[in-house]
N, C-alpha and C positions, 0 to 999 in steps of 0.2 A: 089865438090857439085854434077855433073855430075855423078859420079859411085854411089855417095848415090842413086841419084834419078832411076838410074838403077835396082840396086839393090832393092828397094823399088818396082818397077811398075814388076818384075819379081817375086819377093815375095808376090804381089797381085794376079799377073795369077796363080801363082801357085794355091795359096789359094780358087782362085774365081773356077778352077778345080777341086780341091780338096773334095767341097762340095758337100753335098747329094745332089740328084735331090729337096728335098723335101724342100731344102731351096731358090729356083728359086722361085719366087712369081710376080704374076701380081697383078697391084693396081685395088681397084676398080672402078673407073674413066676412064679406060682403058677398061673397060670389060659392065659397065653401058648402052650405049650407044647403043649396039648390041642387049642386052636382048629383046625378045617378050614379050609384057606385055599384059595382060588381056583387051582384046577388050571389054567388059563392063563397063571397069575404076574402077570394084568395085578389084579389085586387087589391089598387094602390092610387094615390094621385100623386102630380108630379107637376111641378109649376116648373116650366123651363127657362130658357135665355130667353124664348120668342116671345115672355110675357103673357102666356097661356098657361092656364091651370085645366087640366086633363085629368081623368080617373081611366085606370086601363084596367083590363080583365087580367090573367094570370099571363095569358100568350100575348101582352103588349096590343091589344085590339084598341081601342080607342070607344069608351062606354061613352062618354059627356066629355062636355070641355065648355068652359070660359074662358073670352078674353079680357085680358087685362086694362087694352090701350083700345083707342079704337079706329085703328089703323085698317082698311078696306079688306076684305075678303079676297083670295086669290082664286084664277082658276084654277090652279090645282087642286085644291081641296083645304087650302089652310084658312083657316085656322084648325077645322077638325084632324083634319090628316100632319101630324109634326111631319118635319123636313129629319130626312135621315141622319141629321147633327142630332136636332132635338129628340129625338127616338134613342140614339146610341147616348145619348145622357141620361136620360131613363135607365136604360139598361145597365149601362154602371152603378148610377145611384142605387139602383136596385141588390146590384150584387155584391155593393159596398155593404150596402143595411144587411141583408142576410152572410155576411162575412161577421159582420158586429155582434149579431144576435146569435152568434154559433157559439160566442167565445164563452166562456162558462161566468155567471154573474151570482155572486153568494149575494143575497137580502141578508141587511144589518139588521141590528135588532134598532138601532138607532130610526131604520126607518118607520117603525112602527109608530116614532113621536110626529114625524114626518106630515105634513101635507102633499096628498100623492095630487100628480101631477104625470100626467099623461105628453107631456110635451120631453119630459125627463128619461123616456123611455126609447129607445130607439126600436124601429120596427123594418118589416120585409114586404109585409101586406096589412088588409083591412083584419084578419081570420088573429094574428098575433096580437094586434092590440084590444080585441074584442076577448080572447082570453085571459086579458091581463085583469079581469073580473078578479080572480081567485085569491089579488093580491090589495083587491082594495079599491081597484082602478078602474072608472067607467068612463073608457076610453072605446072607441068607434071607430076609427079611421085611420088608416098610414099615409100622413104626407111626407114628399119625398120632394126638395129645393134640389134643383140643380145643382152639382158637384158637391153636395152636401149625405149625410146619411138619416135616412127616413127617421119621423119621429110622430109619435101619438098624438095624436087629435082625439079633442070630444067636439062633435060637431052636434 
């Protein structure tokens, strides 16, 4: 059993060597915590396709970003600057979450037994989940996954 497991944990280093730089990845929970976020609140982060986590200001600016992978830097500007794909999926993402949070939401009384959970909330920016004080919830930030609609963080 001894030389299997040899053999096996040798056949991982190899392997775990072996691999492109571009399959080395940081989670984002790892990387969340660091980002500068938009001193107005009216900001948001936004983890795109590109495997970039970004926090923008209200006008889409670009406050901070990490990357995910560690795939070389371009001259254009990327990883800080998204590619005008990953920009207009912000942009939707965005308008999707402020279409969600317009629609009218009655609080149960049920939720009072509830463990509040800031992930459960859907958001537009950093200013709406930091509000969500009044209900119990000390929630801090709007992330916003690609083609998905923004949700509460406590960071």
């Amino acid at each position: 059993m001894k030389p299997f497991t040899a053999i096996s944990l040798l056949t991982a280093t190899g392997l775990a060597a072996a691999m492109p730089p571009s399959h080395q990845t940081r989670s984002v929970g790892d990387v969340l915590p660091g980002l500068k976020r938009d001193a107005s609140g009216a900001g948001f982060t936004h983890v795109g396709s590109d495997n970039v986590v970004r926090t923008f200001d209200k006008d889409f600016n670009v406050v901070d970003f990490a990357q995910l992978d560690s795939r070389t830097p371009s001259e254009a500007g990327w990883p800080r600057s998204p590619s005008a794909a990953v920009l207009d999926e912000a942009k939707q993402a965005r308008a999707r979450s402020a279409a969600q949070v317009s629609k009218p939401r009655s609080r149960s009384p049920l939720e009072g037994r509830q463990a509040y959970s800031c992930v459960s909330e859907f958001c537009p920016d950093d200013t709406y989940c930091q509000g969500l004080w009044i209900y119990g919830y000390n929630c801090t930030s709007c992330m916003i996954v690609s083609n998905n609609i923004g949700n509460c963080q406590q960071f």
